[in-house]
N, C-alpha and C positions, 0 to 999 in steps of 0.2 A: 504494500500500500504506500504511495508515493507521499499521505499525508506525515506517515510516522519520522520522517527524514528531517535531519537538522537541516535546515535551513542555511545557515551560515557555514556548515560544513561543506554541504554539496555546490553552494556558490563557491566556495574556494575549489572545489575539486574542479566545478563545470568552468572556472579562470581558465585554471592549470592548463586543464585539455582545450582549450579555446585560442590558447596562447600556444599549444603546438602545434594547432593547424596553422595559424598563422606568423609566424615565427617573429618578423617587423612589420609594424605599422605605418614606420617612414614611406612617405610619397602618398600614400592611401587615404581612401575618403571612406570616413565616420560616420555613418547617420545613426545618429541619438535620434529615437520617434519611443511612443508611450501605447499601449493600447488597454483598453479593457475588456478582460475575457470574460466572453459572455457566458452565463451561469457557473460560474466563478464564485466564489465567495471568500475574501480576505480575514473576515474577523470567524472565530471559533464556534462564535452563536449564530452564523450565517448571516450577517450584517456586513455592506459593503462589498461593493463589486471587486475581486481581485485586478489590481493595474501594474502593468508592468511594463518599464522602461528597457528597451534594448538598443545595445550597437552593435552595428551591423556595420560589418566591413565588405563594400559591395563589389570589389576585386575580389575575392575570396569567396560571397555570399555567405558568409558566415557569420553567426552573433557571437562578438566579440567579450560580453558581457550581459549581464541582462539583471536588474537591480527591482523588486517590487515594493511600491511603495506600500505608509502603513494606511490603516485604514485610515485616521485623521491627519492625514496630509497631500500632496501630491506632487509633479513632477520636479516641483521647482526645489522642492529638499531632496528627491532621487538622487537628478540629474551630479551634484557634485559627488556623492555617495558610487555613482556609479561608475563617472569618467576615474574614478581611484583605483579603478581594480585593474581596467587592465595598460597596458604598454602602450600611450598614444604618442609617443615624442615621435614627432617628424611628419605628421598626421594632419589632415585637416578634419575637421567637425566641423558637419552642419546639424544644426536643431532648430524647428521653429520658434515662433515668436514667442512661447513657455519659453524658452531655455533665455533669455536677454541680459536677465539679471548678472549686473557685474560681477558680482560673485561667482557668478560662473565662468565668466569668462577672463576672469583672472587664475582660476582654481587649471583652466585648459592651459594656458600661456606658463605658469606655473610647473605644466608637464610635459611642457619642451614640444607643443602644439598648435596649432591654426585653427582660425572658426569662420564657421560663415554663418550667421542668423538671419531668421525668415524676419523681418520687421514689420509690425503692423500698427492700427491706434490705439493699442494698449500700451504702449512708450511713446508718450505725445511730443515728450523734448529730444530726445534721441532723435525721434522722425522729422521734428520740426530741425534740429542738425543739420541733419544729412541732408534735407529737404535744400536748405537755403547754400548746405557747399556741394552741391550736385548741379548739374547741366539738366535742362528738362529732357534729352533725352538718355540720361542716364536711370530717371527713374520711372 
């Protein structure tokens, strides 16, 4: 029964083995994405949809990690939790517009990595940035 399994053991294990399929991350693109599996259940009383955050290294097609969140939180506490586990130096990551928050992308730059973020109106001053030192056909 796959519920009985430590958790934080078998993430380590499923690193380990994830890190010998793909031995370097340098040059390679990351996609951090989140999803919620349907009839899933996260908490023990069956409360909360189970969600889970993966990167997926799409030279490889491989998950590279894969990190679930708790019931009372979501991507945006994952996301640093997960880019920890595996080897991203030399990598680029992209994550949508969840993933913005600086913390995050000091936490990538910090592991010797690249990012690309989806940007939307949920970071009004970031947007409005970019907006005014961009060329209109750049956005």
């Amino acid at each position: 029964m796959i519920g009985a399994l430590d958790p934080v053991a078998f993430r380590s294990a499923f690193t380990l083995w994830a890190r010998a399929l793909c031995k370097s991350s340098a040059g390679k693109l990351i996609a951090i994405d989140g999803k919620t599996v349907r009839g899933a259940f996260a908490g023990p009383d069956g409360a909360g949809a189970l969600h889970l955050i993966n990167a997926w290294v799409s030279e490889n097609a491989r998950v590279l990690g894969q990190y679930a969140t708790d019931v009372k939180s979501n991507a945006i506490t994952a996301i640093p939790e997960l880019i920890k586990l595996p080897d991203i130096k030399g990598a680029v990551i992209t994550i949508d517009a969840m993933g913005c928050p600086k913390n995050i992308a000091t936490t990538i730059r910090e592991r010797g990595a690249d990012y690309v973020f989806g940007l939307k109106g949920n970071h009004p001053i970031i947007r409005h940035y970019i907006a005014k030192c961009s060329t209109p056909s750049m956005m």
